[in-house]
PDB file of N, CA, C, O and CB in Angstrom:
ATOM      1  N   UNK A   1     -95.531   9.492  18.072  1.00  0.00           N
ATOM      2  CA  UNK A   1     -96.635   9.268  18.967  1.00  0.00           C
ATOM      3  C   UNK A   1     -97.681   8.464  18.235  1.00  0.00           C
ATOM      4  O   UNK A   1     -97.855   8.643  17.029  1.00  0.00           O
ATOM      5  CB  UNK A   1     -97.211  10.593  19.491  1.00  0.00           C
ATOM      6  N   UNK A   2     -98.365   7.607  18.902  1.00  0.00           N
ATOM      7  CA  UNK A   2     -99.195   6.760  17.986  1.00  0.00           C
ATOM      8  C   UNK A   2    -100.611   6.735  19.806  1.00  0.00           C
ATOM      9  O   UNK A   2    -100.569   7.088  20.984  1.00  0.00           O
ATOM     10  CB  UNK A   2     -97.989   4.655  17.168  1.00  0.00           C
ATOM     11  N   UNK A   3    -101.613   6.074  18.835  1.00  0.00           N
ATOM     12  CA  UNK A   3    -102.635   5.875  19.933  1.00  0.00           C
ATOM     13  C   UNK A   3    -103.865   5.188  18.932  1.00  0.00           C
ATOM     14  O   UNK A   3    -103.847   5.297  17.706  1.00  0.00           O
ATOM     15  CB  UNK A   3    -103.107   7.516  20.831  1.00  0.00           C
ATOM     16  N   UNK A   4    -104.763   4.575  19.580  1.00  0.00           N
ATOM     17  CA  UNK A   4    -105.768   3.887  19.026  1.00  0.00           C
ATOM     18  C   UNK A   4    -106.437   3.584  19.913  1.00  0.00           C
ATOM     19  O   UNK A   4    -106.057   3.646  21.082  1.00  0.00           O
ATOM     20  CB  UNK A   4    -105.525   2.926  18.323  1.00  0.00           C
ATOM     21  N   UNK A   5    -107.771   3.125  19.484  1.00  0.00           N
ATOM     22  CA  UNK A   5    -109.320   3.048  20.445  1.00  0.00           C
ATOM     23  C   UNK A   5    -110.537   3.043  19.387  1.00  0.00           C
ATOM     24  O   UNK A   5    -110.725   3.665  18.341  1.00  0.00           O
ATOM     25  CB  UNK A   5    -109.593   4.643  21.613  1.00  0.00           C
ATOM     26  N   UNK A   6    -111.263   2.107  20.077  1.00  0.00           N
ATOM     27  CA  UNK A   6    -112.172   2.023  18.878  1.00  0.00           C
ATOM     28  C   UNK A   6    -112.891   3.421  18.278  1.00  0.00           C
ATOM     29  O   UNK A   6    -113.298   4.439  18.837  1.00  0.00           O
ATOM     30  CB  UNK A   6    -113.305   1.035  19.295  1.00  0.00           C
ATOM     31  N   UNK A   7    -112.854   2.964  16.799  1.00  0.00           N
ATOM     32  CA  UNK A   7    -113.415   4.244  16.080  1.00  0.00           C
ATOM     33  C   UNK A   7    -112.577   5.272  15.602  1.00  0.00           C
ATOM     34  O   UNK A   7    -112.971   6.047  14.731  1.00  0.00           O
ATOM     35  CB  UNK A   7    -114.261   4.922  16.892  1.00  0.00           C
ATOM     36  N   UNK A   8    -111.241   5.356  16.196  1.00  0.00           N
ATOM     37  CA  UNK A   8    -110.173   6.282  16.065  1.00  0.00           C
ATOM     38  C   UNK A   8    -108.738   6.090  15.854  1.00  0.00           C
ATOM     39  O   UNK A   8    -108.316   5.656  16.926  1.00  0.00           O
ATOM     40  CB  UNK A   8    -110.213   6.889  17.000  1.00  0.00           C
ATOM     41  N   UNK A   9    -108.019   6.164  15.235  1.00  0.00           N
ATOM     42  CA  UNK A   9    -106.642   6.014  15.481  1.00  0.00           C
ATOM     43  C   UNK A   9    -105.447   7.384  14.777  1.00  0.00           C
ATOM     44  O   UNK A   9    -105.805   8.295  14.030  1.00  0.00           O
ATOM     45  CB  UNK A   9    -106.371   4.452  14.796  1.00  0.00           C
ATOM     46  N   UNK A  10    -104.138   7.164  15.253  1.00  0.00           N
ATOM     47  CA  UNK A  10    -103.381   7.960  15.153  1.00  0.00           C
ATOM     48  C   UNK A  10    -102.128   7.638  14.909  1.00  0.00           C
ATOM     49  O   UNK A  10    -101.753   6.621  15.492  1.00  0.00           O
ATOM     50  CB  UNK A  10    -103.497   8.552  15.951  1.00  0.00           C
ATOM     51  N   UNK A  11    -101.125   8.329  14.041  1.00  0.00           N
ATOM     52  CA  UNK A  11     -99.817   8.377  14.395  1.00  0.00           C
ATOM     53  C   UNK A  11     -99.131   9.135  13.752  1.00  0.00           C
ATOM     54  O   UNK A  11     -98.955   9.195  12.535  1.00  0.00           O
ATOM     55  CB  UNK A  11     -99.270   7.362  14.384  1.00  0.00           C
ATOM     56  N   UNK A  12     -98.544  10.007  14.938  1.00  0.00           N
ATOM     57  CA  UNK A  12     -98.154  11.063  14.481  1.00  0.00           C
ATOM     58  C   UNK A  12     -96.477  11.295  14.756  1.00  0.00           C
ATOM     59  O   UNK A  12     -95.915  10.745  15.704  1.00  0.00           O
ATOM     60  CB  UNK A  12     -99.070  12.048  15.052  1.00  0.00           C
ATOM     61  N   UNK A  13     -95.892  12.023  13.967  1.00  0.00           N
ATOM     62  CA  UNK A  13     -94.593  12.507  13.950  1.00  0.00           C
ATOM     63  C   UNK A  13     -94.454  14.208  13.403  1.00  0.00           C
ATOM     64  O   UNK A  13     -94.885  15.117  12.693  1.00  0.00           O
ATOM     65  CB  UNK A  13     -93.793  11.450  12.990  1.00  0.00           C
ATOM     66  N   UNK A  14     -93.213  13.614  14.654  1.00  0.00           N
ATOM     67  CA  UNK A  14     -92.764  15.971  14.665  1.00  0.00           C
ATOM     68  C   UNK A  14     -91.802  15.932  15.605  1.00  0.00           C
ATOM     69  O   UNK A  14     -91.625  14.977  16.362  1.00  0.00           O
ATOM     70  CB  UNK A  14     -94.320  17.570  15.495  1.00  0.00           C
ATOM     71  N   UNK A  15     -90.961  17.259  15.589  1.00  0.00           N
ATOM     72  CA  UNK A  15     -89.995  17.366  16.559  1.00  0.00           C
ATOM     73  C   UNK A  15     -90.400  17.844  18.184  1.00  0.00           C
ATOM     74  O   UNK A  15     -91.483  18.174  18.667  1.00  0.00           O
ATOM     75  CB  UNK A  15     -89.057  18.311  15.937  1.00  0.00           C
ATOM     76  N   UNK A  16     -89.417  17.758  18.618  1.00  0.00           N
ATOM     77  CA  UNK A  16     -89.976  17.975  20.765  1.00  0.00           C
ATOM     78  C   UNK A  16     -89.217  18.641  21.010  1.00  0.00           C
ATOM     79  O   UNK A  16     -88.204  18.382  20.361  1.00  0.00           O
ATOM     80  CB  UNK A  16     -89.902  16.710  22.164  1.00  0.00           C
ATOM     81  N   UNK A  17     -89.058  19.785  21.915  1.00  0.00           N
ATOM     82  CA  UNK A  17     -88.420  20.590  22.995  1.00  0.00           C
ATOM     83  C   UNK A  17     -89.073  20.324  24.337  1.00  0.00           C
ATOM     84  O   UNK A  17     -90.230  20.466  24.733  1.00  0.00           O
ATOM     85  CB  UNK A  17     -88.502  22.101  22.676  1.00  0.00           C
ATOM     86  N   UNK A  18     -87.922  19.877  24.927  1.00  0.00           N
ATOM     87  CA  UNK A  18     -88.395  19.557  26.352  1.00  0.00           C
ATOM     88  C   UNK A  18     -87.384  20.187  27.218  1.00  0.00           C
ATOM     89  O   UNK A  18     -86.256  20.289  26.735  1.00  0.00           O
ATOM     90  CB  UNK A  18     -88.527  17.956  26.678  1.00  0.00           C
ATOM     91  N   UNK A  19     -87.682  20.837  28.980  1.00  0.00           N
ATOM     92  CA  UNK A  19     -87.369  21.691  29.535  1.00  0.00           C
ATOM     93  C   UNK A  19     -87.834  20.236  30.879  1.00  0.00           C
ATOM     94  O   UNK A  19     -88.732  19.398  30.796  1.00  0.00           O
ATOM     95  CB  UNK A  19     -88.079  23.357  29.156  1.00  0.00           C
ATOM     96  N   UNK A  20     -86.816  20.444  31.979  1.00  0.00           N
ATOM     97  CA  UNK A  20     -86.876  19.794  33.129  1.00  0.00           C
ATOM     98  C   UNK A  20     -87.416  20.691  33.783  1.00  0.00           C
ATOM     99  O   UNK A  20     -87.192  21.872  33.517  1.00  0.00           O
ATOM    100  CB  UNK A  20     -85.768  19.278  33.664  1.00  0.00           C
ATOM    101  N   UNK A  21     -88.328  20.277  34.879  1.00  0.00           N
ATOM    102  CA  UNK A  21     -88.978  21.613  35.634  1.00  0.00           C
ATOM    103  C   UNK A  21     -88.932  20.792  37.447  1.00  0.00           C
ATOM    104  O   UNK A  21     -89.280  19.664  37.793  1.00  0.00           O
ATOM    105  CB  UNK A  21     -91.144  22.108  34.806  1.00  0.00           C
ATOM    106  N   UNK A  22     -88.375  21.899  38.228  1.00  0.00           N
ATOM    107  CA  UNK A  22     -88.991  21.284  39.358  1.00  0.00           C
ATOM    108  C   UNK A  22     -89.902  21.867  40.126  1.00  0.00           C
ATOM    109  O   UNK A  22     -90.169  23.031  40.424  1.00  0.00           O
ATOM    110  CB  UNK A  22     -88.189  20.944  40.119  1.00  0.00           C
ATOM    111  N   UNK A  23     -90.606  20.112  40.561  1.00  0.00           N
ATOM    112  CA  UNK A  23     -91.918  20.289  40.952  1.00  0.00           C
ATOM    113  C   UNK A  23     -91.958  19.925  42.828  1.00  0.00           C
ATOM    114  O   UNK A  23     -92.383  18.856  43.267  1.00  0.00           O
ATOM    115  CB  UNK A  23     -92.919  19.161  39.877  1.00  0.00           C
ATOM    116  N   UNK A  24     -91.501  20.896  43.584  1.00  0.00           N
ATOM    117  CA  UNK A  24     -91.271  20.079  44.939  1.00  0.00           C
ATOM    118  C   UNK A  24     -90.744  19.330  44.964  1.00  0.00           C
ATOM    119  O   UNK A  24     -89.940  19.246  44.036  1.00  0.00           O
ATOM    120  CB  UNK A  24     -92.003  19.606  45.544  1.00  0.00           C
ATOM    121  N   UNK A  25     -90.743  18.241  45.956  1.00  0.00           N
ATOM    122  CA  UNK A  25     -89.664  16.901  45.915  1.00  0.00           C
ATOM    123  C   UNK A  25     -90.380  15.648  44.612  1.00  0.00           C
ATOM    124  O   UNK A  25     -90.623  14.460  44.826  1.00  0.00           O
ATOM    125  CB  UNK A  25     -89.651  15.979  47.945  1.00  0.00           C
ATOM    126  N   UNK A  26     -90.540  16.269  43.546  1.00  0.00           N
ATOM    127  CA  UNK A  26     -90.551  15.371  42.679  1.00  0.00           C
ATOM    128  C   UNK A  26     -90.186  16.114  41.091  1.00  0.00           C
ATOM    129  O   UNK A  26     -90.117  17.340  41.005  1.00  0.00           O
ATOM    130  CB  UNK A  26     -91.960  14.654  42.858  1.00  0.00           C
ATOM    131  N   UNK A  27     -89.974  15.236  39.908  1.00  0.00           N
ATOM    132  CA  UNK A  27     -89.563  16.246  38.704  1.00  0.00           C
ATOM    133  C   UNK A  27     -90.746  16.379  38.042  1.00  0.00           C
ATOM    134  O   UNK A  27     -91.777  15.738  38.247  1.00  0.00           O
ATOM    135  CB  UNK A  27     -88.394  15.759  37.650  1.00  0.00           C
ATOM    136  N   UNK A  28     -90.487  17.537  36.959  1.00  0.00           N
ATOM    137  CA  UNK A  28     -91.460  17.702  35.930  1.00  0.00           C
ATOM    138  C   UNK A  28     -90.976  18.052  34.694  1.00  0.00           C
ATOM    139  O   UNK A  28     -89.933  18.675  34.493  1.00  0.00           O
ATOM    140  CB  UNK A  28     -92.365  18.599  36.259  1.00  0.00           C
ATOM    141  N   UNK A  29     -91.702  17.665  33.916  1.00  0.00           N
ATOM    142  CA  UNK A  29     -91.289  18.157  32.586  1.00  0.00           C
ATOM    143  C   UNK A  29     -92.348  18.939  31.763  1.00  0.00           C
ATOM    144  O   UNK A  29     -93.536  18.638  31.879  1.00  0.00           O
ATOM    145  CB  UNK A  29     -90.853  16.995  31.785  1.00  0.00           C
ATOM    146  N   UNK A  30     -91.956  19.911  30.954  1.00  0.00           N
ATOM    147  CA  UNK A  30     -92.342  20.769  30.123  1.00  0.00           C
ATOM    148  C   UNK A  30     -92.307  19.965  28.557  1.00  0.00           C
ATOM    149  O   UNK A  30     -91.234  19.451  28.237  1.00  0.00           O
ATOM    150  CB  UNK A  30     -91.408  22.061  30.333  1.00  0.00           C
ATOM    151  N   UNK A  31     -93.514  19.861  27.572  1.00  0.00           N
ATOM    152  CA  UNK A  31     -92.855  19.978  26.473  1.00  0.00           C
ATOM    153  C   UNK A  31     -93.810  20.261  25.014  1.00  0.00           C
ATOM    154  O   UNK A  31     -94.879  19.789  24.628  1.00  0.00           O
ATOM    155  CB  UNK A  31     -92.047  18.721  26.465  1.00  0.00           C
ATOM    156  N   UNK A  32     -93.197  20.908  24.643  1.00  0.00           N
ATOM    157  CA  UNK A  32     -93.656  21.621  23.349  1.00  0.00           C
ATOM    158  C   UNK A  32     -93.589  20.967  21.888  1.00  0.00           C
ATOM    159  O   UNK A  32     -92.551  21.342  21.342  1.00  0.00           O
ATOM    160  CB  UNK A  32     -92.853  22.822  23.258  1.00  0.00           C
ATOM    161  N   UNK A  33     -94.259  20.209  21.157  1.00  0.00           N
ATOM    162  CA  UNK A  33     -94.089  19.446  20.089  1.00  0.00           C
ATOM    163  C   UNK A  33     -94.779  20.154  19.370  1.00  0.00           C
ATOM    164  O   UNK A  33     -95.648  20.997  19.594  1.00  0.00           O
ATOM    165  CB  UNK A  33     -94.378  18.128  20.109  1.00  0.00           C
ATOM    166  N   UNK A  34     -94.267  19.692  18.364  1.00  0.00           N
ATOM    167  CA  UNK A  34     -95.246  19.996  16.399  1.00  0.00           C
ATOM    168  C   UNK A  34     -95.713  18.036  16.248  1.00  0.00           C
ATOM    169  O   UNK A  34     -95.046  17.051  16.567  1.00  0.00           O
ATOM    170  CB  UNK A  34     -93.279  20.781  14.162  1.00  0.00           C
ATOM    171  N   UNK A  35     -96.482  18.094  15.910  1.00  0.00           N
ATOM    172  CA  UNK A  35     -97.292  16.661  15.746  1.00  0.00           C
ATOM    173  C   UNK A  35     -98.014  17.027  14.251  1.00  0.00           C
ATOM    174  O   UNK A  35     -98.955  17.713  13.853  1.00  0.00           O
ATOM    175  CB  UNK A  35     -98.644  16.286  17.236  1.00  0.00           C
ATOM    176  N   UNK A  36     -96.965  16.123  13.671  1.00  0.00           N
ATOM    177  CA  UNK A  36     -97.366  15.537  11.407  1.00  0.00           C
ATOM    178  C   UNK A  36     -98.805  14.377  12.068  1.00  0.00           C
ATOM    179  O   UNK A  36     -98.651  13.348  12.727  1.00  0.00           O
ATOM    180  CB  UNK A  36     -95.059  13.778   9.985  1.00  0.00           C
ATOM    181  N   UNK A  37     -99.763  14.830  11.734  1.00  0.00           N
ATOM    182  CA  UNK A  37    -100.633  13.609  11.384  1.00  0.00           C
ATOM    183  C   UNK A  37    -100.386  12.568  10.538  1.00  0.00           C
ATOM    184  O   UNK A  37    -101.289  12.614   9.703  1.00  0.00           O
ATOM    185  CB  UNK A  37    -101.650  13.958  10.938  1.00  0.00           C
ATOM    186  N   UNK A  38     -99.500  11.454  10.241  1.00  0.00           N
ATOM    187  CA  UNK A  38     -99.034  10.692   9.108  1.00  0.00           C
ATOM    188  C   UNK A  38    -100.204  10.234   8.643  1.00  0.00           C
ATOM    189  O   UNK A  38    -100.773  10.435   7.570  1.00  0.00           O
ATOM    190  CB  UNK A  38     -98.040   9.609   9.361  1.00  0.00           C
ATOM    191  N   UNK A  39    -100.586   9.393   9.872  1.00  0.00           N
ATOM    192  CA  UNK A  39    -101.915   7.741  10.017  1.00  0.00           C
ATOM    193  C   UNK A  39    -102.687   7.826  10.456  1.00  0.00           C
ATOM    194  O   UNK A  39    -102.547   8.130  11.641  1.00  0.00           O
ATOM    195  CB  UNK A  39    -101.822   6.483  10.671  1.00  0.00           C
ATOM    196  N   UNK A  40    -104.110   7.652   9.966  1.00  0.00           N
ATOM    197  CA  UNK A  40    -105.495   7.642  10.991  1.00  0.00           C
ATOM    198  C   UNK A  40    -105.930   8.550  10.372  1.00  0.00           C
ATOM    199  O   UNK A  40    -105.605   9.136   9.340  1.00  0.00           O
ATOM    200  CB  UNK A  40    -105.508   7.904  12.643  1.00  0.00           C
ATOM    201  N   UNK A  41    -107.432   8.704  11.760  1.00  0.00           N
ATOM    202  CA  UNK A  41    -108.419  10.063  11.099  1.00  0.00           C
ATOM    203  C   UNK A  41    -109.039  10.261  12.714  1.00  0.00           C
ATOM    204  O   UNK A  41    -110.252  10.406  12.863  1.00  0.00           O
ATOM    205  CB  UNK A  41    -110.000   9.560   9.474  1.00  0.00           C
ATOM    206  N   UNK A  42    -108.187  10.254  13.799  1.00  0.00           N
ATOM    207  CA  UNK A  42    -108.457  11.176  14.851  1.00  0.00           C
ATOM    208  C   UNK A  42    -107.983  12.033  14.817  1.00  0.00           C
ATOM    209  O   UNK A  42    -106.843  12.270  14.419  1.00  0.00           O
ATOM    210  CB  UNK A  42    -108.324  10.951  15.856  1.00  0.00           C
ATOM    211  N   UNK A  43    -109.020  12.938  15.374  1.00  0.00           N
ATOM    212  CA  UNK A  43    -108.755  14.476  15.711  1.00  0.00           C
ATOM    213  C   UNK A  43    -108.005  15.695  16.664  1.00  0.00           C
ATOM    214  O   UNK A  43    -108.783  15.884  17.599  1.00  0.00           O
ATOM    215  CB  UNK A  43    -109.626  14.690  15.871  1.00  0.00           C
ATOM    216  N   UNK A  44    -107.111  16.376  16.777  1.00  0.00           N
ATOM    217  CA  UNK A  44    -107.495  17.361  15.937  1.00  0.00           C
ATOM    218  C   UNK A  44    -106.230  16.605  14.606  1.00  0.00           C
ATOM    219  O   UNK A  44    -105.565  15.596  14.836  1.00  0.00           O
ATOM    220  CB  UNK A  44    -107.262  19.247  16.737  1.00  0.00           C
ATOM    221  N   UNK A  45    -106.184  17.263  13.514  1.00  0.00           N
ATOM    222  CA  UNK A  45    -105.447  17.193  12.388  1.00  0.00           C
ATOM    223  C   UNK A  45    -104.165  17.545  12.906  1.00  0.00           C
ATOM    224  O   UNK A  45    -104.108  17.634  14.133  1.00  0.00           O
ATOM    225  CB  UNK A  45    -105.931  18.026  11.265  1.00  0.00           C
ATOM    226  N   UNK A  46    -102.957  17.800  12.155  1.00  0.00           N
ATOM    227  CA  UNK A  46    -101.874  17.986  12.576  1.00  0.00           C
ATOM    228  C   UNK A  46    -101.440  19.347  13.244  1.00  0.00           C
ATOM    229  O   UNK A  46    -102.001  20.325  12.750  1.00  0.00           O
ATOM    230  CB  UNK A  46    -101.232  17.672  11.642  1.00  0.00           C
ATOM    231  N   UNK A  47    -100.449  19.640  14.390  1.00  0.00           N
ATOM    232  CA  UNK A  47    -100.550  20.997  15.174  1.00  0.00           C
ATOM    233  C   UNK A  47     -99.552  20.957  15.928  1.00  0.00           C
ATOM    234  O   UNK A  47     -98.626  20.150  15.848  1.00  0.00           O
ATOM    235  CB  UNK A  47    -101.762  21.290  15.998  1.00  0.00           C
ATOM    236  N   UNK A  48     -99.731  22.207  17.051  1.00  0.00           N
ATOM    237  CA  UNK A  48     -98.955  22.389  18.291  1.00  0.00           C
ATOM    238  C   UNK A  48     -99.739  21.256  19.145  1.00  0.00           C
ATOM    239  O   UNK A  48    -100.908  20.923  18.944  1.00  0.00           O
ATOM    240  CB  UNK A  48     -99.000  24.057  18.963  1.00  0.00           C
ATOM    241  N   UNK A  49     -98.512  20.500  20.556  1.00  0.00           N
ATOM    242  CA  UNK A  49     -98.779  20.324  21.779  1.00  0.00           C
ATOM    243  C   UNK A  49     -98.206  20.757  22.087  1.00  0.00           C
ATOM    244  O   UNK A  49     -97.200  21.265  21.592  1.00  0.00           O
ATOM    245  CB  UNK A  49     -98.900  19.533  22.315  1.00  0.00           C
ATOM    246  N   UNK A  50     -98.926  20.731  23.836  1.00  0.00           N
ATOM    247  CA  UNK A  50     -98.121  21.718  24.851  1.00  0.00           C
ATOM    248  C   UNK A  50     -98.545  20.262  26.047  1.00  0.00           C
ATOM    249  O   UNK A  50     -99.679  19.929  26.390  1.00  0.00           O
ATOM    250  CB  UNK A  50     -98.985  23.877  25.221  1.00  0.00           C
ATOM    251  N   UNK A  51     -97.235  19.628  26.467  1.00  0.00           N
ATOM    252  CA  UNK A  51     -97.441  19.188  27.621  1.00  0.00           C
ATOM    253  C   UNK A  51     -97.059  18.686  29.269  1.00  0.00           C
ATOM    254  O   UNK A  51     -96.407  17.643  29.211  1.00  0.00           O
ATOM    255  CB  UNK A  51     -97.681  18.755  27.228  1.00  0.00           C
ATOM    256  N   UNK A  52     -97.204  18.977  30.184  1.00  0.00           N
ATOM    257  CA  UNK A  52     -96.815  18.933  31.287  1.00  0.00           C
ATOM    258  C   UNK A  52     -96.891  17.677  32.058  1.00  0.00           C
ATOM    259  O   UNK A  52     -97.912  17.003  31.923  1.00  0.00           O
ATOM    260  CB  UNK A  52     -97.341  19.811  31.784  1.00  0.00           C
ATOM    261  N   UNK A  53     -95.905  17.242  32.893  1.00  0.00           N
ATOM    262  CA  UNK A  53     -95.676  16.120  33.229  1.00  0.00           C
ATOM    263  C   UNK A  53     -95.053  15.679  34.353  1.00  0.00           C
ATOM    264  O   UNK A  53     -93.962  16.217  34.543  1.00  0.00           O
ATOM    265  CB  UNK A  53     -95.234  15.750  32.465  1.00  0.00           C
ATOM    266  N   UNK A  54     -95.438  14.763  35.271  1.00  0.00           N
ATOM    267  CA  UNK A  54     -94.757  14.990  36.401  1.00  0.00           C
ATOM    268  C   UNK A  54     -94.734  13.453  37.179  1.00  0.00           C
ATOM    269  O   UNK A  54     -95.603  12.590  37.291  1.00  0.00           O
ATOM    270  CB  UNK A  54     -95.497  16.244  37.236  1.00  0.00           C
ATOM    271  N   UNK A  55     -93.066  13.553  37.741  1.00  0.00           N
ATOM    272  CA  UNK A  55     -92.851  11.439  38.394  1.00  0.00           C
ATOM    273  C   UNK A  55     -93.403  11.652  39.552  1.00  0.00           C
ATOM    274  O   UNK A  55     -93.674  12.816  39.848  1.00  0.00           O
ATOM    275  CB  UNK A  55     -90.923  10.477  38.792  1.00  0.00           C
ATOM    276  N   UNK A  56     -93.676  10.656  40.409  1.00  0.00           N
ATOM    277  CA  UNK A  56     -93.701  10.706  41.671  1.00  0.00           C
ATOM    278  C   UNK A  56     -93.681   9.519  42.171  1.00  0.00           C
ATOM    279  O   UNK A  56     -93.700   9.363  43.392  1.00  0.00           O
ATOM    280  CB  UNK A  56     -94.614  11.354  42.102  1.00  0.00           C
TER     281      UNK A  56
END
């Protein structure tokens, strides 16, 4: 995962578990990462995500 914007940047690496979820007539996804802070100095430092997601 990487990201940048002034004043901030990032890039991070870690493993993912992801879970298909359905969301009504459209999909979703579940997913749970560990995120290595490699690069940068945005915040937070390295950790859990948790994130939810959905097509339509």
């Amino acid at each position: 995962w990487g990201g940048a914007q002034r004043g901030a940047k990032r890039l991070d690496v870690g493993p993912t578990a992801t879970l298909a979820v359905p969301l009504g007539p459209v999909g979703g996804r579940l997913s749970a990462d560990w995120r290595f802070r490699v690069l940068g100095n945005a915040a937070p430092s390295s950790g859990p995500a948790i994130t939810l997601s959905a097509g339509f």
